[in-house]
C-alpha positions, -999 to 999 in steps of 0.1 A, spaced: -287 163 -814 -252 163 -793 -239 133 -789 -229 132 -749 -203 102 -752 -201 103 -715 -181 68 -715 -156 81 -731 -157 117 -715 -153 95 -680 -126 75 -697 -108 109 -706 -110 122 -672 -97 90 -655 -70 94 -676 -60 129 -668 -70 122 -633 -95 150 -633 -116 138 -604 -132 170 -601 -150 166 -631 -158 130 -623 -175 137 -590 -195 161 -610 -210 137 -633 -217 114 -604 -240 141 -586 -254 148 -614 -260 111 -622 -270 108 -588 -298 135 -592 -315 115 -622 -324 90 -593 -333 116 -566 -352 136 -588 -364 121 -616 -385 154 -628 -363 172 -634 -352 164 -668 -343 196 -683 -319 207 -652 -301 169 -659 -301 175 -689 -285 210 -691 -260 197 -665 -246 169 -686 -238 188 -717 -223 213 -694 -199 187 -679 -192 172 -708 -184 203 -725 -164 211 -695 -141 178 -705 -139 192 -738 -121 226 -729 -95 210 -708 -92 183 -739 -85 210 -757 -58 226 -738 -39 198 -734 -6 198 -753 -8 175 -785 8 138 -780 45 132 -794 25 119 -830 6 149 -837 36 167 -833 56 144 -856 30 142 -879 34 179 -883 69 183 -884 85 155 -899 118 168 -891 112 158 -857 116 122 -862 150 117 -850 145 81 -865 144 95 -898 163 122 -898 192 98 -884 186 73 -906 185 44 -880 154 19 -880 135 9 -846 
């Protein structure tokens, strides 16, 4: 089963400031106590949100690390020699 990690997909959006997607999961929170029966709609909803997060996680450029990480030559503190 998908794990939803909606905690941290929230946390995520907060971040970005992507209030759109946060309003989103509050209606559909919302519904769960309007209309409890339907379960399966919720349901469908919530992965689609937090797939949603996912696909602008994705597009997001990689932090200064990753990049680092992957091209050592970047590191202007080692390539320069000098210590932080």
């Amino acid at each position: 089963m998908k794990q939803l990690q909606i905690t941290q997909r929230i946390l995520e959006c907060e971040e970005h400031g992507w209030y759109d997607l946060l309003t989103k999961v509050d209606g559909i929170t919302q519904n769960i106590l309007e209309c409890p029966s339907a379960t399966f709609q919720i349901k469908a909803a919530l992965i689609l949100w937090a797939d949603s997060v996912d696909m602008r996680s994705s597009a997001l450029p990689p932090d200064e690390e990753s990049v680092i990480l992957h091209n050592p030559s970047m590191n202007h503190k080692e390539t320069f020699g000098a210590e932080a």
